[in-house]
Every structure is written in C-alpha cells, then in structure tokens.
N, CA and C of each residue as an Amber inpcrd file, in Angstrom:
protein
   321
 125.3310000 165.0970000  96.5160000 125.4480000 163.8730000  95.7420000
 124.8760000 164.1090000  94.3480000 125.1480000 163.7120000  93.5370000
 124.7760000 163.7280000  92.2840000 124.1130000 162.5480000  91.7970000
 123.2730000 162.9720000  90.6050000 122.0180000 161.9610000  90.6870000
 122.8270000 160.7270000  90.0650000 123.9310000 160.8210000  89.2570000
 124.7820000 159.5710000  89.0590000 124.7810000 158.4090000  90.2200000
 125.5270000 159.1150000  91.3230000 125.9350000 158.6810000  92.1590000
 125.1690000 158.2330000  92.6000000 123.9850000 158.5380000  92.8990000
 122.6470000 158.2350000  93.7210000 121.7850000 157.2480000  92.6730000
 121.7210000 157.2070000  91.5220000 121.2430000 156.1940000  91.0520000
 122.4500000 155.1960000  90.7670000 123.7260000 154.9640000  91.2200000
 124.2720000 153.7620000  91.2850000 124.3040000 153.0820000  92.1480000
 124.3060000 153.9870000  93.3860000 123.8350000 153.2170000  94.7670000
 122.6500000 152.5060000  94.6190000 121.3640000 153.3830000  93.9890000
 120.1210000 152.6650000  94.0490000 119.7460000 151.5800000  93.7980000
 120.5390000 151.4760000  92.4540000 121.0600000 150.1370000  91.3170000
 122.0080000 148.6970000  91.7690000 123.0540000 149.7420000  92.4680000
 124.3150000 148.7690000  93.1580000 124.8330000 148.4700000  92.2840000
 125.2890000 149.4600000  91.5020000 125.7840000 148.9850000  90.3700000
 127.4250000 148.8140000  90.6600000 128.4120000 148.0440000  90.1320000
 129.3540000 147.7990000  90.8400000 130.8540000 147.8820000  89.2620000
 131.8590000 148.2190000  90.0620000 133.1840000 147.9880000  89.2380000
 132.8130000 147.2230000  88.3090000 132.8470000 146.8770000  87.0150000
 133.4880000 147.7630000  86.2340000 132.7570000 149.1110000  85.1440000
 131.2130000 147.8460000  85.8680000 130.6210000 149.1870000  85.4760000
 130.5830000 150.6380000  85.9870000 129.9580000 151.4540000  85.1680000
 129.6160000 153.0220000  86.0870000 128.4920000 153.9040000  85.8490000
 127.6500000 154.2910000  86.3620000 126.1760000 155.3480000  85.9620000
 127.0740000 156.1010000  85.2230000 126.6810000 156.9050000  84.3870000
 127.7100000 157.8780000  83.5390000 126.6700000 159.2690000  83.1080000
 125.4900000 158.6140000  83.1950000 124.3620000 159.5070000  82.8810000
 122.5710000 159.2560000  83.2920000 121.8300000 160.0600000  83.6500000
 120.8780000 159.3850000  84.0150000 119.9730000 160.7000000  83.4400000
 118.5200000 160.4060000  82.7870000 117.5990000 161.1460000  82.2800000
 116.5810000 161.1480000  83.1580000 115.7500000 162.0010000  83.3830000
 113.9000000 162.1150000  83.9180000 113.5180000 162.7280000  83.0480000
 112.8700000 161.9030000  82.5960000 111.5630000 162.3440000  81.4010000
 109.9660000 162.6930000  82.0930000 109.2090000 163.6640000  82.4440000
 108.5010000 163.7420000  83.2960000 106.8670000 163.7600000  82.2760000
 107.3390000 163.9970000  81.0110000 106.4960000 163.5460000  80.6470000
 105.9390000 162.2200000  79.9260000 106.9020000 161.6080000  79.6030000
 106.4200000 160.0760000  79.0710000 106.7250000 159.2010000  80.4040000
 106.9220000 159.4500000  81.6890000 106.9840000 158.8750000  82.8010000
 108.5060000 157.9870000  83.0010000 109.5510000 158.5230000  82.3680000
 110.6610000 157.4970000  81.8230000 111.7700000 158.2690000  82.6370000
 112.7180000 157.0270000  82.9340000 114.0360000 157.2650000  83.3700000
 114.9930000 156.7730000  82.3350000 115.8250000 156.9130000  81.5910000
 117.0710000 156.6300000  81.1080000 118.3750000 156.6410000  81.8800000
 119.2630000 155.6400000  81.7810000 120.2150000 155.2710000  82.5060000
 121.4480000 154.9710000  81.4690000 122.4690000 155.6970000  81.3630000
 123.6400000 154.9200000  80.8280000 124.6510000 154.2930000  81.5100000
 124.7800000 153.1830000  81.1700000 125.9620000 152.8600000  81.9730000
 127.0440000 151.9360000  81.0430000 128.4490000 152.7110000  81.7370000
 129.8580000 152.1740000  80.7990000 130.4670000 151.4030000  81.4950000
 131.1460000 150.2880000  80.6390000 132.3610000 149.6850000  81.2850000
 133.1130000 150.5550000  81.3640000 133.9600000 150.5240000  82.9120000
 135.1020000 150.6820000  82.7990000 136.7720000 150.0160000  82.8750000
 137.6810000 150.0600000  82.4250000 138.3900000 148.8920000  82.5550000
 138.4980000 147.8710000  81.6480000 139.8310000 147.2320000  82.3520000
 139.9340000 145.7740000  81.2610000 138.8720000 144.7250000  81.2370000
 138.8940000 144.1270000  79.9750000 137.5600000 143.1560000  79.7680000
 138.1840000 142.1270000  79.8630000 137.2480000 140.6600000  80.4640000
 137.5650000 140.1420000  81.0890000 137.1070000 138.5450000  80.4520000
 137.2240000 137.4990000  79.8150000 136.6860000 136.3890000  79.2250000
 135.7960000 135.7960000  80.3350000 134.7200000 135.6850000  79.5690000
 133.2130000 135.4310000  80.6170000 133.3450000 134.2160000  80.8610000
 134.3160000 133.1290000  79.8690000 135.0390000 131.9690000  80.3780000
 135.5380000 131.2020000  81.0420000 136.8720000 131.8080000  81.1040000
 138.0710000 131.1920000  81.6290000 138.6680000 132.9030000  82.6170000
 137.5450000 134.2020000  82.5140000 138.4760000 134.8060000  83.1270000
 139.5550000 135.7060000  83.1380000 140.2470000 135.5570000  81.7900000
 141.3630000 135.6850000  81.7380000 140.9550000 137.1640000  81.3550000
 141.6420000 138.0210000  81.3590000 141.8050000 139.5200000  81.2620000
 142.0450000 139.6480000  79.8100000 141.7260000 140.2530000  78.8470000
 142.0080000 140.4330000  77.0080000 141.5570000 141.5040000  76.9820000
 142.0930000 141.6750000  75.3970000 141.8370000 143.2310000  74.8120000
 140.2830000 143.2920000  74.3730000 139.6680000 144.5690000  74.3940000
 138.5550000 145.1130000  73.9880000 138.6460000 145.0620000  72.4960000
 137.4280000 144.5490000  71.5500000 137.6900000 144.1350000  70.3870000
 136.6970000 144.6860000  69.5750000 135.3100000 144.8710000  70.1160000
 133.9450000 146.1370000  69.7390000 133.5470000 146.4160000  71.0970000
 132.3220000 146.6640000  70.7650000 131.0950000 147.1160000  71.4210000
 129.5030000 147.2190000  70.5700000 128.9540000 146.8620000  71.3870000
 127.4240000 146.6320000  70.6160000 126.1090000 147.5500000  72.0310000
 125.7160000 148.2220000  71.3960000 124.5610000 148.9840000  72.0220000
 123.4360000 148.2200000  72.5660000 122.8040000 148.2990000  73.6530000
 121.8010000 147.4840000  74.4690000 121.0580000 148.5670000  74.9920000
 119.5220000 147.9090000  75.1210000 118.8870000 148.4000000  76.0780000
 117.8060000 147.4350000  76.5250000 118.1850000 147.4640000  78.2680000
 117.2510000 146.8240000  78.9050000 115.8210000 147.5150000  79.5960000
 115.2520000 146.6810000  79.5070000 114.0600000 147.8470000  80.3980000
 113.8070000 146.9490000  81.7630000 113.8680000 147.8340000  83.0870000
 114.1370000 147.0200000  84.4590000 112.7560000 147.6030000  85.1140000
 112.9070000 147.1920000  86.2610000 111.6060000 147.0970000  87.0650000
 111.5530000 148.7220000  86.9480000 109.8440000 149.2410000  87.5070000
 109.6350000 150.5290000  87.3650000 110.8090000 151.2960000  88.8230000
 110.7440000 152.7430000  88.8060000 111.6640000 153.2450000  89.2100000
 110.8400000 154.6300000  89.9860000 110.0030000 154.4830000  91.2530000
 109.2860000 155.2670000  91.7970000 108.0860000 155.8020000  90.3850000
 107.1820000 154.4080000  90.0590000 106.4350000 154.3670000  89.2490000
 106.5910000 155.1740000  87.7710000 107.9240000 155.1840000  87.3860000
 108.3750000 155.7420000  85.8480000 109.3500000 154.2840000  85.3990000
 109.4410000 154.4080000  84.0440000 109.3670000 153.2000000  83.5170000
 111.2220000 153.4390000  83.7390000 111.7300000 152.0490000  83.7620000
 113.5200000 152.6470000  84.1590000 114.2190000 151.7280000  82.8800000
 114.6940000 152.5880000  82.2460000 115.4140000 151.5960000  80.6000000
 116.7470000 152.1150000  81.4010000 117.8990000 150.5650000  80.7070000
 119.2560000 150.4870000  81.1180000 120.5470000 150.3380000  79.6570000
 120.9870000 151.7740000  79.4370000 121.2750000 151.7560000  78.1440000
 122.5900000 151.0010000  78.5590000 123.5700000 150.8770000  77.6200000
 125.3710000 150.4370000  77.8400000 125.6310000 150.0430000  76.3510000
 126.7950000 150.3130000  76.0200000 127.5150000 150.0130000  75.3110000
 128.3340000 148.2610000  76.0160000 128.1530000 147.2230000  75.6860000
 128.3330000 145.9900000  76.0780000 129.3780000 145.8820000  75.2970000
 130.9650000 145.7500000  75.6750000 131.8230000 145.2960000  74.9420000
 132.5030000 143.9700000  74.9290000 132.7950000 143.9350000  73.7950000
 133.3390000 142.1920000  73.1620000 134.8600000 142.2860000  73.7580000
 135.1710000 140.8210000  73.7460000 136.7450000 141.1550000  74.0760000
 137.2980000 139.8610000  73.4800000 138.2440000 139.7140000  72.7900000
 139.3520000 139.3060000  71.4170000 140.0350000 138.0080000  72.7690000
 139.3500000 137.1710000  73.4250000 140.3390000 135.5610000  74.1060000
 141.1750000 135.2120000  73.2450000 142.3480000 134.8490000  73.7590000
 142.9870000 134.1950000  72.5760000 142.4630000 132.5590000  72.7190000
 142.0460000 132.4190000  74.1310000 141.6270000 131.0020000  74.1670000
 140.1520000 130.5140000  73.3390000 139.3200000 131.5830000  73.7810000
 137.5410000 131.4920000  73.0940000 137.2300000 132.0320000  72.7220000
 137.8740000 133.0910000  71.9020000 137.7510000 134.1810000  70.3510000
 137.0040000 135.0710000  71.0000000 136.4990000 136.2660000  70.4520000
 135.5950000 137.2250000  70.5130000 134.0580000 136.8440000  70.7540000
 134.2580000 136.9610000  72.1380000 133.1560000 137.1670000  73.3700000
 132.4460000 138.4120000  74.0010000 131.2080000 137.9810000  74.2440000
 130.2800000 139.2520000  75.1220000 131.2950000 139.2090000  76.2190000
 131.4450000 140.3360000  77.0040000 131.6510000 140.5670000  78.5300000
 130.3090000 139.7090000  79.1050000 130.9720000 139.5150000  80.4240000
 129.2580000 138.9720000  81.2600000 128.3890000 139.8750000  81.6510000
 127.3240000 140.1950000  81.9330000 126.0800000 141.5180000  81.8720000
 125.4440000 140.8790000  83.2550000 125.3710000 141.4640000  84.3280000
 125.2820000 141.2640000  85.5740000 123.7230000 141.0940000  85.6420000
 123.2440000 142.3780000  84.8790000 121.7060000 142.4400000  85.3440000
 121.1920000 141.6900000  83.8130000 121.9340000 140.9930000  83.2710000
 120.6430000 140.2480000  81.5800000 121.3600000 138.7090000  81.8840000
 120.2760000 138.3150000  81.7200000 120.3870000 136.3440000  80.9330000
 120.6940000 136.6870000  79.9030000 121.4970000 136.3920000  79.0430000
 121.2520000 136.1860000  77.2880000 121.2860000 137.3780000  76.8280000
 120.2770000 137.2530000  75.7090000 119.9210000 138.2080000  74.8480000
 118.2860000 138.9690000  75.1640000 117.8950000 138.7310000  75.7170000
 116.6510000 139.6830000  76.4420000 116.4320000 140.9160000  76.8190000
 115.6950000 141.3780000  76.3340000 115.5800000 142.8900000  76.6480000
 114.8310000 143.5720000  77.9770000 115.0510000 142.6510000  78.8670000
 114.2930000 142.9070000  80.3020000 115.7140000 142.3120000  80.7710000
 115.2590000 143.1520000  82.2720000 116.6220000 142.2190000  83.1450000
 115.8780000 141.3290000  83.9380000 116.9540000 140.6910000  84.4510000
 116.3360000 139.2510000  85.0960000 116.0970000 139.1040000  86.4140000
 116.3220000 140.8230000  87.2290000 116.2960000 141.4830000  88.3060000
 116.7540000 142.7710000  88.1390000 116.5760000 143.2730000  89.4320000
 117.2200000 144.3920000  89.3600000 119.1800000 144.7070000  89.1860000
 119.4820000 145.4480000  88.5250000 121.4150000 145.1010000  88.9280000
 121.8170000 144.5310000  90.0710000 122.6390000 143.5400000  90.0630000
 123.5040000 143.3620000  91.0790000 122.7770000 143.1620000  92.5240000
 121.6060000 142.8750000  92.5130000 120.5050000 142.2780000  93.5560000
 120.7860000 140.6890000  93.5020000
C-alpha cells in the first residue's frame, strides 16, 4: 500500500477528492498532505454540475496525526453556475473560511 493510499483511508477521504501526496517531516514533527479535486465541479447550491473557473490555494491544519502536527494543503476550485456565478466548491472537512477543520475529513 502506499502511504497515499493509507493516509486516505486514514482521513476517509472520499470522491472527488484524492491524497495525491503526503510529507513526514521528522524533524519539525509535521505531516503535509495534498489533496486534489478530481472531476467535475459541482454548484454548492443548487448542485448542478459547471465548468471549473479558478482555483485558490488552502491550508488547513487538522487534529494531530500520531502526535505530529497534520496540515491539509488543496487547491479548492471555483466553478462558473450559470444560475449563482462563480462559487467555492463545498470543502467537506472546513466551515467557511478557517484555517482549522471543523473535524477530521469526512468523519
């Protein structure tokens, strides 16, 4: 298994996202995590399936991770509604705009 794989299970991280990369930093006690959409974006709205229109860089920092600190990078992309204009995607593991998650992913 690969540590991708094994830290998405850990995470539960689910369609459409994906682990894509994961760091151990052994000396500042840190894990890094990237994770990408994959797939069509979806209006956090109404739903409706639309085109990808940016992307904006995030990082969350989530509960510790076998006592090393666990940050959750992603590229968060916008998507062009024709009904409710250019929207965030919905972010499973953030409320808002906060830089902590509000649990662990998909818990």
């Amino acid at each position: 298994m690969r540590d991708t794989e094994f830290i998405r299970g850990l995470l539960r991280v689910e369609d459409p996202w994906d682990v894509t990369e994961s760091k151990l930093d052994l000396k500042r006690n840190r894990v890094d995590v990237r994770l990408e959409w994959q797939g069509a974006g979806r209006c956090p709205k109404c739903d409706r399936e639309c085109p990808k229109h940016d992307h904006r860089e995030r990082v969350w920092r989530d509960l510790d991770l076998a006592g090393d600190q666990l940050f959750l990078h992603a590229s968060v992309p916008r998507i062009d509604c024709p009904e409710h204009g250019v929207t965030t995607v919905a972010i499973p593991w953030s409320s808002g705009r906060t830089e902590f998650t509000w649990q662990s992913p998909y818990n």
